[in-house]
N, C-alpha and C positions, 0 to 999 in steps of 0.2 A: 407404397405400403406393401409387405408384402402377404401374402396369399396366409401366412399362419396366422399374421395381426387380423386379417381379417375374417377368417374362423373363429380365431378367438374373443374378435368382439359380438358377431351373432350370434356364439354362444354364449356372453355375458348376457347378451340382450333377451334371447331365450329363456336363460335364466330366470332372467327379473320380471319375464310376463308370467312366467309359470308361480312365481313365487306370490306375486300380485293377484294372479287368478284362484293360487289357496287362499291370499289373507280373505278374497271376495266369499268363497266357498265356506269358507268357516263363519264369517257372518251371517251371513243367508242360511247357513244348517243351523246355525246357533238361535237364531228368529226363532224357530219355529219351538223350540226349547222351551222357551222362554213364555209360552204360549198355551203350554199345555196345562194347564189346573186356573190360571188367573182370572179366565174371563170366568167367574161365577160371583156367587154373594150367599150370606145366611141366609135362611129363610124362616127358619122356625128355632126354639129355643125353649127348652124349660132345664128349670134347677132343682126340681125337687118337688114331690106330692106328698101330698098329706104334711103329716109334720118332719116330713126326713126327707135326706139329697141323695137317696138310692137309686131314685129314677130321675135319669139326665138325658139331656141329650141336645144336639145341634145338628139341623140339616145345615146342607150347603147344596143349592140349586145352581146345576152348570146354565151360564147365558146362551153357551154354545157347545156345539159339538166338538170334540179331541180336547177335551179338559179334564181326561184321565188320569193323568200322569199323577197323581198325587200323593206320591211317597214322597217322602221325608219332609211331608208340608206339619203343621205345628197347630192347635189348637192352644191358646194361650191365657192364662188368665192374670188382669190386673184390680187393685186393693182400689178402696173406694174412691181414696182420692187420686189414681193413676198410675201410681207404683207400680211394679213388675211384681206380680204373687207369684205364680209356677208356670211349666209346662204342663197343661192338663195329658197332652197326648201328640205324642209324634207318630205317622201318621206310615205303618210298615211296608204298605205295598200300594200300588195302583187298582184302581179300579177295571173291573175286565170288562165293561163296556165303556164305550168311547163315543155312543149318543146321546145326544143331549139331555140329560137323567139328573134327579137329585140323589143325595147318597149321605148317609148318616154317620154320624157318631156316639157312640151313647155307653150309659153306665150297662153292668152286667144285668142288671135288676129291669132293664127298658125293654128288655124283650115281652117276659112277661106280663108285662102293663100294659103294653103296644098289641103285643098279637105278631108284633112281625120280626126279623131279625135285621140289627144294624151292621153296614157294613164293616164296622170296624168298633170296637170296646174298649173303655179306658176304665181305670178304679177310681169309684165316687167314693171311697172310703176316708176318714179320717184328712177330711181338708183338700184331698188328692183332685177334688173333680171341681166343678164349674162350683164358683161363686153362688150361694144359695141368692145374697140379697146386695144391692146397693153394692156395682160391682161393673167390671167391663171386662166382654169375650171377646177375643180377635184369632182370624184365623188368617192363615198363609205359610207363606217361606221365607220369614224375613231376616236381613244379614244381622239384625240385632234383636231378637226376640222379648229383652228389657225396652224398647222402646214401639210403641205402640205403630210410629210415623216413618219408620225404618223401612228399605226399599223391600220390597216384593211382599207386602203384608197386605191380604185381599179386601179384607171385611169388618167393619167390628162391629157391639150391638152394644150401649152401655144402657143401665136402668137402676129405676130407684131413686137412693142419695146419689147417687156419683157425685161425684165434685171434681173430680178431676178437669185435665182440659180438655178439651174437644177436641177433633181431630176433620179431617174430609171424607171417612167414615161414619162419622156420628158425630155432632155437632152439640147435639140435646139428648142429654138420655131420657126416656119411656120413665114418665113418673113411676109406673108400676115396677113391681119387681114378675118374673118367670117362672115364680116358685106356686104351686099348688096350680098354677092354669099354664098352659103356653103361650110361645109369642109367635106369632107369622107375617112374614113382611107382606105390607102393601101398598108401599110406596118406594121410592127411591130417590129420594130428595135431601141425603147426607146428614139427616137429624130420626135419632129412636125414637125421640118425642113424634114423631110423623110415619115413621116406614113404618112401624109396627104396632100390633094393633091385639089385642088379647082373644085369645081362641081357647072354645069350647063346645063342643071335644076337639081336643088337641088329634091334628091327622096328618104324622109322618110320613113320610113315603121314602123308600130304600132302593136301591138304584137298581134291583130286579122288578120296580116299580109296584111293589106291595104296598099296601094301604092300612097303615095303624089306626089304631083310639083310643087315647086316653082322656076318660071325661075330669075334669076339673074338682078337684076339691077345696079348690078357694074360687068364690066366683068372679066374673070379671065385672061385675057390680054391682053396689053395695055393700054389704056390710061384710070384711071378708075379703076384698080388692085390693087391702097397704095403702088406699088412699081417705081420707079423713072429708068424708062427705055428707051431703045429704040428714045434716042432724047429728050424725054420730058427734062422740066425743075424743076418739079415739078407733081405728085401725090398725092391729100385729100382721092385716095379712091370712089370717085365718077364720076360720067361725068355731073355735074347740078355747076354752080354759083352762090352764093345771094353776095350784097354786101359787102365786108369784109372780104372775102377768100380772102388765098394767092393764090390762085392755081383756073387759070380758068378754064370752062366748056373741052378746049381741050390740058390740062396740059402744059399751058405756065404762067409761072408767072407773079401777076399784079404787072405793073409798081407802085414803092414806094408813095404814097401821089394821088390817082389816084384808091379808093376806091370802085368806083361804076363802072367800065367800064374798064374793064379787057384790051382792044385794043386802050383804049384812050394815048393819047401825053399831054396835057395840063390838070392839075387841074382843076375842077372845084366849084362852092359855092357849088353845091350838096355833092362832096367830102368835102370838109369842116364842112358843116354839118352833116355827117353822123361820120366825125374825133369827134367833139363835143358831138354826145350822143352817142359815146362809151365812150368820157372820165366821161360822168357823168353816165353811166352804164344802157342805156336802149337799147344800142345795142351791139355787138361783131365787133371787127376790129383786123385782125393779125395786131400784131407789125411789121410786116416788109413791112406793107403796111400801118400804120397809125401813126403810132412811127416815124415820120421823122425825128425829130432828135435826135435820139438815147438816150432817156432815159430809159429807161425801163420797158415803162408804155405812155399809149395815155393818154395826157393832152389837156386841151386849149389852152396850146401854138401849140402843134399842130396841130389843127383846126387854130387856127389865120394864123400860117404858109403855109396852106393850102390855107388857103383864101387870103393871102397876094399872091402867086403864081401866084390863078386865075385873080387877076386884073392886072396882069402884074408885078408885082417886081420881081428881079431877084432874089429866092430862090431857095437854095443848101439843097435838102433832102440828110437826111443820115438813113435811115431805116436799124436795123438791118438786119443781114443776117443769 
């Protein structure tokens, strides 16, 4: 063989270590990538205070140190029964600390509530932000953002109704909903019915390690909690009435056709009219208090019915139940 065959096969052979020793390098750089924002989890979570979703917010607690990286990671929300709802918030920049630190999200209106400033702000406006009730939040980077199970999606927290399906994030959603108190994990056993648990005062922490408070204006129990306990008849989640709830200020349910006065006995014109502009849509009325006779929908017949009551005729409500 001569002297060029074998140059040029060392050099083939050369070649193909070097070539070999980038595919290795790009793996091994690529590791560490992939590495930067996953190891963490939610930690806390509320959807809304008082009776509005102005103030939001979700921690996300790093497990580990160099979990910075977090841009272009996704905050996402899905419909009760697991459907894809929206992108709440994509996620602009990285965090400029890179020790082990929790670090926020949250609506504009959270600062003020909180006391402190979240790392990063999405708009709670008009649908735009976190699921007020009966609902699942998942955070990450994942290659399909419509599916909950999709690779690089770190966390989820579901609560409420949920119905949807479970996942190896959350298994069980948190009977309770987020809204009027917060949620804080304290557990890690792949079910919300377990990791999380209801806090008050709700105490954020932002990744220059400031310390929020937002005290609760629904409590985490009793009457007031979205869970139907302890006697009551009924739980909306709140301890406030406007006309048109089924569920009064102290979780007893209002009588069928009897709209505006949660402790009243007899109908009145004011019920009536308030039955009448639900049914042409300038106010809200449960069915089970405006719907008397069980169509499936507040009409003018029921307001007439209403009003036929208050003057005395002897009508039979049948409000669903």
């Amino acid at each position: 063989m001569s002297s060029n065959h074998r140059i040029t096969g060392a050099a083939a052979r050369g070649t193909a270590v070097k070539a070999a020793l980038a595919a290795l390098s790009i793996i091994f750089t690529a590791a560490p990538a992939s590495a930067t924002f996953h190891l963490a989890h939610i930690h806390r979570i509320m959807t809304g205070l008082g009776a509005s979703t102005d103030v939001q917010y979700v921690e996300i607690d790093m497990n580990a140190s160099g979990q910075n990286l977090v841009s272009g990671t996704k905050l996402i929300a899905y419909h009760t029964d697991g459907s894809f709802d929206h992108v709440v918030l994509t996620v602009a920049s990285d965090l400029s600390s890179a020790q082990k630190r929790p670090w926020i999200m949250a609506s504009s209106a959270f600062a003020t509530a909180a006391g402190i400033t979240p790392d990063f702000t999405f708009d709670s406006s008009a649908g735009k932000g976190l699921p007020a009730r009966d609902a699942m939040v998942c955070w990450g980077n994942p290659t399909d953002p419509t599916k909950p199970t999709s690779f690089g999606m770190v966390d989820c927290v579901s609560y409420g109704n949920f119905t949807g399906p479970g996942n190896s994030f959350t298994s069980a959603a948190n009977p309770l909903n987020p809204f009027g108190h917060g949620f804080v994990n304290v557990a890690n056993t792949g079910s919300s019915a377990s990791d999380f648990a209801c806090e008050d005062p709700a105490m954020p922490n932002n990744n220059t390690l400031q310390v929020g408070a937002i005290v609760a204006t629904s409590p985490c129990t009793g009457c007031g909690n979205g869970l139907v306990d302890g006697g009551e008849s009924c739980d909306d989640g709140d301890v406030e009435f406007k006309a048109g709830d089924f569920c009064s200020a102290d979780c007893t349910a209002v009588p069928c056709g009897i709209p505006t006065d949660p402790s009243g006995t007899l109908p009145t014109a004011g019920d009536a009219l308030l039955a009448l502009r639900s049914a042409v849509g300038s106010v809200e009325c449960d069915l089970r208090v405006c719907d008397v006779d069980d169509s499936t929908t507040v009409t003018a017949t029921d307001a007439l019915l209403i009003l036929e009551s208050a003057v005395g005729q002897n009508i039979v409500f049948n409000c669903p139940v």
